[in-house]
N, C-alpha and C positions, 0 to 999 in steps of 0.2 A: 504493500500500500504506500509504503514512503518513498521507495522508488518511482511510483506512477505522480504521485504530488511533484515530485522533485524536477520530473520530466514534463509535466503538464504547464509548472511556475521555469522554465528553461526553455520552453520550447519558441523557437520565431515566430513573426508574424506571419510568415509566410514559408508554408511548410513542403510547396512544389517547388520542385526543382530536379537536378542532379544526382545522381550515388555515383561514387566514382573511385578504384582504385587504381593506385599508381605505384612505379618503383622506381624508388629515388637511389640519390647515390651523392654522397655527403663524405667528402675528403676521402674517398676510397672505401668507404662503408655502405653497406648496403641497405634500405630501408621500404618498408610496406606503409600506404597509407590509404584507409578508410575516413572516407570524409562526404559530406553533404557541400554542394553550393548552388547557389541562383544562378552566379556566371554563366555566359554561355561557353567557358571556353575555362580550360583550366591553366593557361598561358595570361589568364586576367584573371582567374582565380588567387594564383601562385605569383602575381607583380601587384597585389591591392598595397596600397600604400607606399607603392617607389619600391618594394620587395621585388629581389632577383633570384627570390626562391625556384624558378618556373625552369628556370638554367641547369637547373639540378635535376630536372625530371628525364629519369631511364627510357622509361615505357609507359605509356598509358594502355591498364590491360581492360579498363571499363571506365565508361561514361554516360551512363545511363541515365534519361528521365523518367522521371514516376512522379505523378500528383501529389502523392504522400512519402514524396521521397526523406524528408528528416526524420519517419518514424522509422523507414525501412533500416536507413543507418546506423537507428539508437538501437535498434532490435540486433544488429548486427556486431556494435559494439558491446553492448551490454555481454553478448555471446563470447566475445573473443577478450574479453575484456582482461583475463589472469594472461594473456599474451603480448601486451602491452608493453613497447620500447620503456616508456619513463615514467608510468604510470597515468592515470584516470585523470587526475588536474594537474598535471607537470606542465612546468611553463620555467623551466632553467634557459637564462639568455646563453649558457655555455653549451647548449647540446639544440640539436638541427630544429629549424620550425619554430622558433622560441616566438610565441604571439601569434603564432600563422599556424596552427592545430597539431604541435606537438603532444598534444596528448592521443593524440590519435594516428599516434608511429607505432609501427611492428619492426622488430629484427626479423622476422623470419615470415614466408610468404602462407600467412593462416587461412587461407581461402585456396589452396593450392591450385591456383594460375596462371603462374608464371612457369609454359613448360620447360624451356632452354633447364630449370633445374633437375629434373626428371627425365633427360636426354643421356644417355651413352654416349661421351665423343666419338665422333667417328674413330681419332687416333686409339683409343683403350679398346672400341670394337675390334679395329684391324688385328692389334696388337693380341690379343687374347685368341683371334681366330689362329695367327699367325703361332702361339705358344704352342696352343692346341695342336696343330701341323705339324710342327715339329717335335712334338712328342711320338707323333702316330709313326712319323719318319724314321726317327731315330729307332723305336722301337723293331720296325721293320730291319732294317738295317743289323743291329744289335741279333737280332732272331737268325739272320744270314751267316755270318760270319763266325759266333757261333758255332753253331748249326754245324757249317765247314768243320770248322779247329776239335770243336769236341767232342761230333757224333751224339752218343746216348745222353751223355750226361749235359750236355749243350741246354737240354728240353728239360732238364731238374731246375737247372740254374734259370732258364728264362722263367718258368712258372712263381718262381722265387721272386724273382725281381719284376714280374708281373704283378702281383699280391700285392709290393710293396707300393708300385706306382699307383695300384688302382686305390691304396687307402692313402694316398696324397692326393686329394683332386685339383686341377689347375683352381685359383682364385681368379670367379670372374670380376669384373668391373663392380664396383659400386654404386648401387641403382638407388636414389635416394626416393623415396615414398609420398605420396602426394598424402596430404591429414585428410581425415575420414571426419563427416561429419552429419548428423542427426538429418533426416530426411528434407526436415520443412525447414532448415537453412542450407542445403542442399538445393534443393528448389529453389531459395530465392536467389544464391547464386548463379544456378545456370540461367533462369532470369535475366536475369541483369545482363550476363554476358550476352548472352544472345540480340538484348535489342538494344546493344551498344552501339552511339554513332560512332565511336573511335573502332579501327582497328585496332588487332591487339600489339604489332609493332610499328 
């Protein structure tokens, strides 16, 4: 009940508009931001008051309007809210956004939308197929030779050292996880994406 008071005496006069995330990048740091605005444009969103915040933006992965777009926000932050770069009312002049909605920064991408993070570089694909090759290579190889030199017992030793390869298995790449999350903010995310005017790069 205190939260709905709290959000009802907060809320603007004008509550259509925008939902929109974005990834910033702040002296080499990387940052998630959930936000509401009127602007039509978040390059006049992110310069309101002679701010060059807008310089700093990565990617625009949503820009979406919705009539009741500041509730769909509060519902979204209130959600993600224990993931929060600096906390719920942080307004520190020494850390990114200071006045311009830092409190509504993430470290890390809580809507899991930004795919490039959840990508295989091509280079660690090659690489792992190319391990994998040459193990099967080698082993071939190894089996020949062998084979040749030692006759019977050639076939003890490789099964030996078969054994040993197969409870070593090559390490593939690291595939990081996109966050799972409850159905009906599931929905309102793909939502949003979907009837975004921005592309997602």
């Amino acid at each position: 009940m205190f939260k709905g008071l709290k959000r009802w005496f907060s809320k603007p006069k004008k509550t259509s508009g925008y939902v929109y995330y974005v990834k910033f990048v702040f002296e080499g740091e990387i940052f998630y931001k959930l936000g509401f605005t009127t602007k039509n444009s978040l390059s006049e969103r992110f310069s309101y008051s002679g701010s060059d915040d807008f310089k700093s933006i990565k990617k625009t992965i949503f820009f979406t309007y919705r009539p009741n777009a500041w509730y769909i926000e509060q519902d979204l932050l209130d959600y993600f809210e224990k993931h929060l770069a600096f906390g719920k009312y942080s307004n520190d002049s020494t850390k990114p956004l200071a006045g311009n909605g830092q409190s509504e920064l993430f470290k890390t991408d809580v809507l899991g939308l930004d795919e490039e993070l959840y990508k295989v570089p091509d280079h660690l694909r090659e690489d792992y197929r190319k391990r994998r090759q040459d193990a099967v290579d080698n082993t071939i190889l190894m089996f020949f030779l062998i084979t040749i030199t030692w006759g019977f017992w050639a076939v003890v030793l490789i099964v030996m050292w078969l054994v040993d390869l197969m409870s070593t298995p090559q390490t593939p790449p690291i595939i990081l996880m996109k966050p799972q999350h409850p159905h009906h903010i599931q929905e309102i995310i793909n939502t949003l994406v979907d009837d975004s005017k921005y592309p997602e790069n």
